[in-house]
C-alpha positions as CSV (number, residue, x, y, z in Angstrom):
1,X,106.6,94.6,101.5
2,X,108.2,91.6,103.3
3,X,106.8,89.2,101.1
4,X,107.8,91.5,97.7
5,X,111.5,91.5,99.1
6,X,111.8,87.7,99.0
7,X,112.5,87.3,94.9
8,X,115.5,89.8,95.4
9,X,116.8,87.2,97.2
10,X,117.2,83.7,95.4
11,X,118.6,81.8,97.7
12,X,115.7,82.6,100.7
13,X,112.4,80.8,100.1
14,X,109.2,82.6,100.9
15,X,107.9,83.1,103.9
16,X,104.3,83.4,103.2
17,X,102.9,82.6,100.3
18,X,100.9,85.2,98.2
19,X,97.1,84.8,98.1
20,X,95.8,86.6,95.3
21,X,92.2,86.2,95.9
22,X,90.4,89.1,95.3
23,X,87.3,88.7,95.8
24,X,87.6,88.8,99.9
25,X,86.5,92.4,99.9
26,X,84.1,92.4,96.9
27,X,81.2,94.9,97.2
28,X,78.0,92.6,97.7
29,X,75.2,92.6,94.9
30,X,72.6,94.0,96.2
31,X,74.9,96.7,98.1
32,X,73.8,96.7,101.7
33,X,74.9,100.2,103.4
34,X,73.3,99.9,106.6
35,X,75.4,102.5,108.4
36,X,76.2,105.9,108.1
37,X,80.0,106.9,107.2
38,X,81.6,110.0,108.4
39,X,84.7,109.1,106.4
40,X,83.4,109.1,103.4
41,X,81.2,112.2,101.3
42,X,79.0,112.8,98.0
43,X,80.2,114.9,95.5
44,X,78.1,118.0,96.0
45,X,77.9,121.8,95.9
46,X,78.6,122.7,99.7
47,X,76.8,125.7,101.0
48,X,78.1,128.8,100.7
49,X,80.5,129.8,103.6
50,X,81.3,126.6,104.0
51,X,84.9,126.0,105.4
52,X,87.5,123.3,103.5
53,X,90.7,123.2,105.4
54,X,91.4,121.1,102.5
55,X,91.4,124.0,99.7
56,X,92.9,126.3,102.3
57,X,95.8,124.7,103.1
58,X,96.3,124.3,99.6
59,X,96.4,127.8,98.9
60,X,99.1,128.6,101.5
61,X,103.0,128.3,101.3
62,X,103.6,124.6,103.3
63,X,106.3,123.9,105.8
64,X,107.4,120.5,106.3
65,X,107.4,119.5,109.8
66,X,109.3,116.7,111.1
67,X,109.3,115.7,114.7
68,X,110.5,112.2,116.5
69,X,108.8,110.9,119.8
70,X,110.8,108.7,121.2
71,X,109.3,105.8,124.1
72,X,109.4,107.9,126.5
73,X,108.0,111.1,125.5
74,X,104.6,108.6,123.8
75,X,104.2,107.2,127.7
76,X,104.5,110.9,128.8
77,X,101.2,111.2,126.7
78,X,99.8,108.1,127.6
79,X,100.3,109.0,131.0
80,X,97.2,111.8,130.3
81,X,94.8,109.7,130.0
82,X,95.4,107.1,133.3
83,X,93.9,106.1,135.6
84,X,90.5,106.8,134.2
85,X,91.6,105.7,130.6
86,X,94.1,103.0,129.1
87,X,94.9,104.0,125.6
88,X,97.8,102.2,123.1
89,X,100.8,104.5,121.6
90,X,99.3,105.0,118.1
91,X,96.0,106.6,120.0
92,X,97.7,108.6,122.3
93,X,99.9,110.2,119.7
94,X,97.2,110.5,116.9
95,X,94.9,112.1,119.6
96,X,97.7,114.2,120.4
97,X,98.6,115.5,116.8
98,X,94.7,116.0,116.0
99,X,94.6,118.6,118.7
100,X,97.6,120.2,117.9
101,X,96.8,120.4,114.6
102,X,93.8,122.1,115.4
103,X,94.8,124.7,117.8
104,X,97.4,125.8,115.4
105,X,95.1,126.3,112.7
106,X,92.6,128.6,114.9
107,X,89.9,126.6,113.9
108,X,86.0,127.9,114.4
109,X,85.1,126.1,118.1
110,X,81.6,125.2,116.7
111,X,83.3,123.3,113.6
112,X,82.9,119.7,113.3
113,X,86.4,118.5,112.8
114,X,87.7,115.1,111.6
115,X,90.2,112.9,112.3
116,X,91.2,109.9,109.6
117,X,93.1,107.3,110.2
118,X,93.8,103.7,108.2
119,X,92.7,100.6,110.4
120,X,93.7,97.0,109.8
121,X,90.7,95.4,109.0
122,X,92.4,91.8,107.7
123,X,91.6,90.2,111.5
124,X,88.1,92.1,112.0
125,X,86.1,90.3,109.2
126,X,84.9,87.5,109.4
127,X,86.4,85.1,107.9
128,X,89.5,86.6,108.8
129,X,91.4,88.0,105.4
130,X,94.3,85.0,105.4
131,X,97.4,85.8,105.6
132,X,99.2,86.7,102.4
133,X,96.6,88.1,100.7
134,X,98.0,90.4,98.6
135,X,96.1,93.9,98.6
136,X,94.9,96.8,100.8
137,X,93.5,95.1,104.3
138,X,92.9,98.9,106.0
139,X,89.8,101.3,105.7
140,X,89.7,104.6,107.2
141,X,88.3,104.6,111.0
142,X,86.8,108.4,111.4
143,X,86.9,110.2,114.6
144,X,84.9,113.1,115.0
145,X,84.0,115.8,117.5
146,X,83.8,119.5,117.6
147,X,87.1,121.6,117.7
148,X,86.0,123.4,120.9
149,X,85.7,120.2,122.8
150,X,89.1,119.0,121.5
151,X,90.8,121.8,122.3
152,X,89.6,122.5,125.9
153,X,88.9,118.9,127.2
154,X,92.3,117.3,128.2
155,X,93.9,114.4,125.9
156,X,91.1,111.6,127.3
157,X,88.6,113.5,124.8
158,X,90.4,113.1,121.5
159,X,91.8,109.4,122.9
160,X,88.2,108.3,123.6
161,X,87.0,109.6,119.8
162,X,89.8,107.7,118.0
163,X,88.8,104.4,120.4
164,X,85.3,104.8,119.2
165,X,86.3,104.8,115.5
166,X,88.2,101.8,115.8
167,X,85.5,100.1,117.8
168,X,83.0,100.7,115.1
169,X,84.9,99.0,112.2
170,X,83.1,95.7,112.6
171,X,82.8,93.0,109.8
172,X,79.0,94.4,109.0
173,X,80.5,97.9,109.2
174,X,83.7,97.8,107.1
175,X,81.2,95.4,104.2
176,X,78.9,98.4,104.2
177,X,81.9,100.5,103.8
178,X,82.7,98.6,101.0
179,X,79.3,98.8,98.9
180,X,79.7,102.4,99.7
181,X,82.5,102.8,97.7
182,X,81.2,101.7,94.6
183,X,79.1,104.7,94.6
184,X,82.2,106.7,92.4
185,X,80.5,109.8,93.7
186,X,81.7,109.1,97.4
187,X,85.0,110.7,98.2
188,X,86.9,111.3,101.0
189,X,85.8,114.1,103.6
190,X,88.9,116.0,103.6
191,X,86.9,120.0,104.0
192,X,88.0,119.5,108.0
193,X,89.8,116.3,108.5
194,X,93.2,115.8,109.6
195,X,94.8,112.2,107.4
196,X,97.0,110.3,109.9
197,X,98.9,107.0,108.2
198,X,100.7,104.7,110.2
199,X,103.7,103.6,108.8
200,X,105.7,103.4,112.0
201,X,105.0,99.7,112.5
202,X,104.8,98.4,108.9
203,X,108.5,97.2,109.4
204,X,109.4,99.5,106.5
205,X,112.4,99.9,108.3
206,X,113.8,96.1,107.7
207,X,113.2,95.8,104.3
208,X,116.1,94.6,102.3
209,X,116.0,94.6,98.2
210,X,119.1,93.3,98.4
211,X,121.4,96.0,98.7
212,X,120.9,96.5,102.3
213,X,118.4,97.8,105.3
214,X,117.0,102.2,104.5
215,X,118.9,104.2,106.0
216,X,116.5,106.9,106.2
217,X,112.5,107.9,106.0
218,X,111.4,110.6,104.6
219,X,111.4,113.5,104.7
220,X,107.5,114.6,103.1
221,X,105.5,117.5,101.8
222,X,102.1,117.4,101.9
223,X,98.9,119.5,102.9
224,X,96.8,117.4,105.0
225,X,98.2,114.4,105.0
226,X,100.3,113.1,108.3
227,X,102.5,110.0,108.5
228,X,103.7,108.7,111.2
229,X,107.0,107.4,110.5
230,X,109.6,104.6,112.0
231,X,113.0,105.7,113.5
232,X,116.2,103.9,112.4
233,X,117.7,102.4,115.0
234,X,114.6,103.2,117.9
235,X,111.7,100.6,117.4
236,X,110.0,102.3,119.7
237,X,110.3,106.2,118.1
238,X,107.9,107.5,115.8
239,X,108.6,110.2,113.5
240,X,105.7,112.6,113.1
241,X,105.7,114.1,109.7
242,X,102.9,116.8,108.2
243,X,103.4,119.8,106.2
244,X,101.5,123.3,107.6
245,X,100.8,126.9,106.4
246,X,104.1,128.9,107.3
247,X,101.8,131.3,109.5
248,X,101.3,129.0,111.6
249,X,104.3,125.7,111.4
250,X,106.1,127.4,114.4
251,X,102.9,127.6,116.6
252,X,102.1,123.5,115.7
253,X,105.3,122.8,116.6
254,X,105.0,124.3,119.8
255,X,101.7,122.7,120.7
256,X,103.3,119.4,119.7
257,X,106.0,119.6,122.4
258,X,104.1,121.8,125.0
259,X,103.0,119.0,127.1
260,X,106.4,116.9,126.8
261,X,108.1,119.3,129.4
262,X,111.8,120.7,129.2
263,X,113.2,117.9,127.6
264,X,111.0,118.2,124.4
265,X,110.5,122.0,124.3
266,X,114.1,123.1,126.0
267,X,112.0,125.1,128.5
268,X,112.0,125.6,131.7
269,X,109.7,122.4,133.7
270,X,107.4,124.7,135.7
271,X,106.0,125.8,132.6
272,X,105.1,122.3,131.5
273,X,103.6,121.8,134.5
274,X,101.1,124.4,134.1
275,X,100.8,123.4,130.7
276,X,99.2,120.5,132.2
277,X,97.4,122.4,135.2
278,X,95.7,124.5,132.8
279,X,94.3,121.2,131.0
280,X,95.8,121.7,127.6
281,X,97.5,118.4,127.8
């Protein structure tokens, strides 16, 4: 985005050069998928009974939820997971939002649910993707467990889950990925996943066409899509957007500030507190 603002302006040179050299992330020939990915399904006829969160949520009226954590509240969360764990802000968060997400929606505790997230790849190859290269440098890391251990573990579970995803996108792992893909069968598994996007830290909030810095992002609708959003003006803020069913928008919201005591939730701190006690943060 930086580098596509820089012709708006002619009298600012480019800061880095464009790299149009596709053929970094070719698929290999012979294709070489030596791992098995989670992220990623055939197109098939699922079993009967079968539960897609995907096609329900699609079926049901969607709310548009919006909610800002700001520095403070994101080390509340962090602050979960120490001294056993250290986790980064994106982790924390995601982990959060996953279980949230998944309380709300009642989920079966036996389900296998999924959490998607896009992982920049361009300085885990090797050779390293150089630096202007213009195209996508992310894959989807996929962390996975089942709903009743998210929901009843405290926030180390889901933190440790996404912090094994990211560990497994090595160079052999994300090429493997890659011959995957050129299977045009393989989609996405969306029938229990939760999409997180980070956008928060893209910078989208400095980009200038010309006629000035955004003022605003967002807001978004979407089923299971999440994006996690910068804040004007607050670096440090992220903006968590996701649409739910209407049944239930009021309950994810709740979840989402349950453990970020009165200042979050405008209730009293005691109930925080057990909040925590009873490990449901």
């Amino acid at each position: 985005m930086h580098g596509l603002k820089s012709p708006q302006k002619p009298n600012i040179d480019l800061t880095i050069m464009p790299l149009h050299t596709r053929h970094v992330l070719k698929p290999r020939n012979p294709s070489e998928i030596s791992f098995t990915h989670p992220e990623y399904v055939r197109n098939a006829t699922r079993e009967n009974g079968h539960l897609d969160i995907n096609h329900f949520l699609q079926s049901q009226p969607l709310v548009p939820t919006s909610l800002t954590f700001t520095s403070s509240h994101i080390i509340h969360l962090k602050r979960q997971c120490v001294p056993s764990l250290k986790c980064t802000a994106f982790e924390a968060l995601a982990s959060h939002t996953w279980r949230s997400w998944v309380r709300a929606l009642d989920l079966s505790p036996s389900l296998n649910v999924k959490l998607l997230f896009s992982v920049n790849v361009r300085k885990r190859l090797i050779p390293e993707i150089p630096q202007g290269y213009y195209g996508n440098g992310f894959v989807l890391g996929c962390a996975q467990t089942r709903a009743q251990d998210l929901v009843a573990r405290n926030m180390s579970h889901g933190v440790r889950s996404v912090q094994q995803a990211k560990s497994c996108l090595t160079d052999d792992y994300v090429r493997s990925m890659i011959d995957l893909l050129e299977d045009k069968s393989v989609k996405t598994d969306l029938s229990t996943s939760l999409v997180i996007s980070q956008w928060s830290k893209l910078g989208l909030e400095d980009v200038d066409f010309g006629d000035g810095k955004p003022l605003h992002m967002g807001p978004l609708t979407s089923d299971i899509y999440c994006l996690f959003l910068p804040v004007i003006g607050d670096f440090e803020a992220v903006r968590v957007q996701v649409s739910m069913p209407e049944s239930v928008h009021e309950k994810f919201e709740h979840y989402m500030k349950e453990c970020l005591g009165a200042e979050a939730s405008g209730r009293d701190d005691s109930i925080g507190y057990r909040a925590q006690e009873n490990g449901f943060c």
